[in-house]
TORKOL-614579 format. One record per residue: x, y, z of N, C-alpha, C, O in turn. Coordinates in pm, whole numbers, plus 32768, in hexadecimal, padded with zeros to 4 digits. Layout:
BEGIN
XYZXYZXYZXYZ;...
***
This chain:
BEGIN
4E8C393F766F4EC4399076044F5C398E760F4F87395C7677;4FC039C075B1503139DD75AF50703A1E761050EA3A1B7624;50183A5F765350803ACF768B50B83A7C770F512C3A787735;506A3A507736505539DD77E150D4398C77D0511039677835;5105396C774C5181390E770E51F73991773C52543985778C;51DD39E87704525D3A61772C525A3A9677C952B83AD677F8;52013A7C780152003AA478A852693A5F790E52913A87797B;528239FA78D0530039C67933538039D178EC53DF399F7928;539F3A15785A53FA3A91785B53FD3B117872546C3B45786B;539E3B5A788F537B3BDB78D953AE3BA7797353FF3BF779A1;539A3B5679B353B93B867A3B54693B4D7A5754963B557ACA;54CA3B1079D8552A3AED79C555983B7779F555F33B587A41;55923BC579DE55D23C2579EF55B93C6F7AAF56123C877B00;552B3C807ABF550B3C707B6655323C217B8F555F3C4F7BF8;555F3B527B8F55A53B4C7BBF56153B397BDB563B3B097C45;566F3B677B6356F23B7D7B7D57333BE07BCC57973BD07C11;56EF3C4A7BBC56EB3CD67BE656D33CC17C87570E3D0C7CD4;56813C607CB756683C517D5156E63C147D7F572C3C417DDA;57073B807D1E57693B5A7D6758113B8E7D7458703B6E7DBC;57FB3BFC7CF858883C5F7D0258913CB17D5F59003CC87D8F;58303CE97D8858143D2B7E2258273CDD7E9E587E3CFD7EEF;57C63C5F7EB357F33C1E7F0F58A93C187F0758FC3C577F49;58B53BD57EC059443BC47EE559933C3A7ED259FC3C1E7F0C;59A13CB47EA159DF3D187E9959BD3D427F5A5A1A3D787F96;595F3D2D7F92592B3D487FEA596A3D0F8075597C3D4A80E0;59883C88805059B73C06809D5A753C3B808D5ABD3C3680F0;5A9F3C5F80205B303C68801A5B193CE3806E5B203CB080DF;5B033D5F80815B003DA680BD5B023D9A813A5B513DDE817A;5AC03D57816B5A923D6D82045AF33D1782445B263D4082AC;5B1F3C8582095B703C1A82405BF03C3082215C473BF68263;5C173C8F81AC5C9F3C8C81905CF83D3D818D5D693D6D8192;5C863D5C81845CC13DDA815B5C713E3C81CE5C033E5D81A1;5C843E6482345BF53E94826A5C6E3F06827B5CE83F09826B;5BDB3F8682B85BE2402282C85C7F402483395CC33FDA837F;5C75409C83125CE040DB837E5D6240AA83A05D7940388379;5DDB40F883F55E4840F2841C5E3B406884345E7A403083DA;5E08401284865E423F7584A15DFF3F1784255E333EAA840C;5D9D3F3F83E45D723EF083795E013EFD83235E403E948330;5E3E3F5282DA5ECF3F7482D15F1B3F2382DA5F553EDB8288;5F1C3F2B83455FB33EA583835F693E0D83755FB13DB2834D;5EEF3DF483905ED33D7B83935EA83D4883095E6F3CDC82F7;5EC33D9582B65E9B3D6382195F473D2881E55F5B3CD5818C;5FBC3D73823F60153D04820F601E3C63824560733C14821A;5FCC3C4882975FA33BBF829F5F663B8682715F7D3B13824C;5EE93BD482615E6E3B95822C5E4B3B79817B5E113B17814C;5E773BDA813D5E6B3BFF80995EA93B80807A5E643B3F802C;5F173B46809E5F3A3AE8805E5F3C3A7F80885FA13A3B8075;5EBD3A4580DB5E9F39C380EA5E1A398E80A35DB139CA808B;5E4538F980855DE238C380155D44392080255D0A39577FC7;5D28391D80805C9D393880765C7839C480225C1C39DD7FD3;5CF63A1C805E5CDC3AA57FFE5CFE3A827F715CA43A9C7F21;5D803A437F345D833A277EC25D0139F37E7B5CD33A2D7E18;5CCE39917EAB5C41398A7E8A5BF639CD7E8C5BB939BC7E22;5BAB3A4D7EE95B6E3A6E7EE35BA33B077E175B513B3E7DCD;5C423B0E7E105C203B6C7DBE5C1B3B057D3D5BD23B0C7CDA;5C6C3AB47D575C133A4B7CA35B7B3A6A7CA65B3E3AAA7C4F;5B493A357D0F5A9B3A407CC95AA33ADD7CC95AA03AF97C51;5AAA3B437D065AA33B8A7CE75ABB3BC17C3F5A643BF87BFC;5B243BAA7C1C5B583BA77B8F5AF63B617B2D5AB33BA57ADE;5AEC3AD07B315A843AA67AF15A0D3AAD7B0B59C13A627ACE;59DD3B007B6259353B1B7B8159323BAE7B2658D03BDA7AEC;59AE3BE67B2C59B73C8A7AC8599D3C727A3159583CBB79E9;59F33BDE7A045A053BDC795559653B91796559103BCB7922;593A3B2779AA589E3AFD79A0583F3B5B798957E53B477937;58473BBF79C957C53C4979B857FA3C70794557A23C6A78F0;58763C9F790D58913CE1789558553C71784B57E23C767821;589F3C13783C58703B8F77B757A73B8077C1576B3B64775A;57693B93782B56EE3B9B783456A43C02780D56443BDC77CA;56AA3C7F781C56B23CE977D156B73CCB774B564A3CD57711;570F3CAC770D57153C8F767D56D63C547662568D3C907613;56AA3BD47673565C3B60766055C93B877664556E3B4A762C;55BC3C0D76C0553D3C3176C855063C94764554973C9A760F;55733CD3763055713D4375E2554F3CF0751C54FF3D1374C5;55C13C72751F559D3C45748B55223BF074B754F53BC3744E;54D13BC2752354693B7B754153EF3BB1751753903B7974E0;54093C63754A538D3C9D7542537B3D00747F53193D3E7455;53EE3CEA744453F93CD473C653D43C74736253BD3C7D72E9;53D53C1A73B3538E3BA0735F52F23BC0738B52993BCF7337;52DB3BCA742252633BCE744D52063C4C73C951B13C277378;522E3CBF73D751FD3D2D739351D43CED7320515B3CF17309;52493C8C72A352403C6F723651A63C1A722B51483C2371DC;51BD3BD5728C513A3B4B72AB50C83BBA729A507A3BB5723A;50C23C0B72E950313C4A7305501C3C9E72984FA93CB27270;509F3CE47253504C3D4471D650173CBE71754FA33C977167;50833C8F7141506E3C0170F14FDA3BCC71104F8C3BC870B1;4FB63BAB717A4F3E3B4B71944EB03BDA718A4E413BB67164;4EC83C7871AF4E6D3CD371884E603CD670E04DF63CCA70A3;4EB83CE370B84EB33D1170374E8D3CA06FA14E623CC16F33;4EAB3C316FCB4E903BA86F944DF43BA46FBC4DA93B896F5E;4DB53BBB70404D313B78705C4CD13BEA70504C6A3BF07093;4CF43C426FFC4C993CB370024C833CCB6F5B4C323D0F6F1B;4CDE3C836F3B4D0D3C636EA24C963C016E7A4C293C1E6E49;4CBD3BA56E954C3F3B196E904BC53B3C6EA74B6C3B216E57;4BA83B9A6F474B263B9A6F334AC93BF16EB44A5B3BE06E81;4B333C516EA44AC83CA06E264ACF3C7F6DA54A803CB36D57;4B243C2C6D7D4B4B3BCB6D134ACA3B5C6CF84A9A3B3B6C8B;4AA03B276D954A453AAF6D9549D43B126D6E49AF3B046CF9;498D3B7D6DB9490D3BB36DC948EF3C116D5048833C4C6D48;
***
């Protein structure tokens, strides 16, 4: 059926959402970590390639879940349209035929 076609945009947004965590998760701990010496050692660390990288994906793993979200939202608008459309047409026909 249709819907099995929209299931691997339903979980589009889970996994963006995982990998914005992972790496929100990963900048944290490697670049930015807790307390008084995390502090001092984030002026070393924040600005080497690896953290710069880690906040791009971060950044684009944020606009991916938003843009997925959307995509889900006019998806499941079309989806709705399909299913009243295909109720209301085939319920039409049958008492039309009988």
């Amino acid at each position: 059926m249709m819907i099995w076609k929209y299931l691997k945009y339903i979980l589009l947004p889970i996994f963006f959402l995982s990998f914005h965590w992972i790496s929100l998760r990963f900048y944290i701990y490697y670049c930015s970590p807790d307390g008084f010496s995390g502090y001092l050692s984030s002026y070393l660390t924040t600005a080497s390639p690896i953290c710069i990288f880690s906040l791009v994906l971060i950044e684009k793993s944020s606009n991916m879940y938003l843009n997925a979200w959307i995509f889900l939202t006019i998806s499941s608008i079309g989806m709705l349209k399909y299913l009243y459309n295909y109720f209301t047409d085939s319920r039409a026909i049958k008492y039309k035929v009988n």
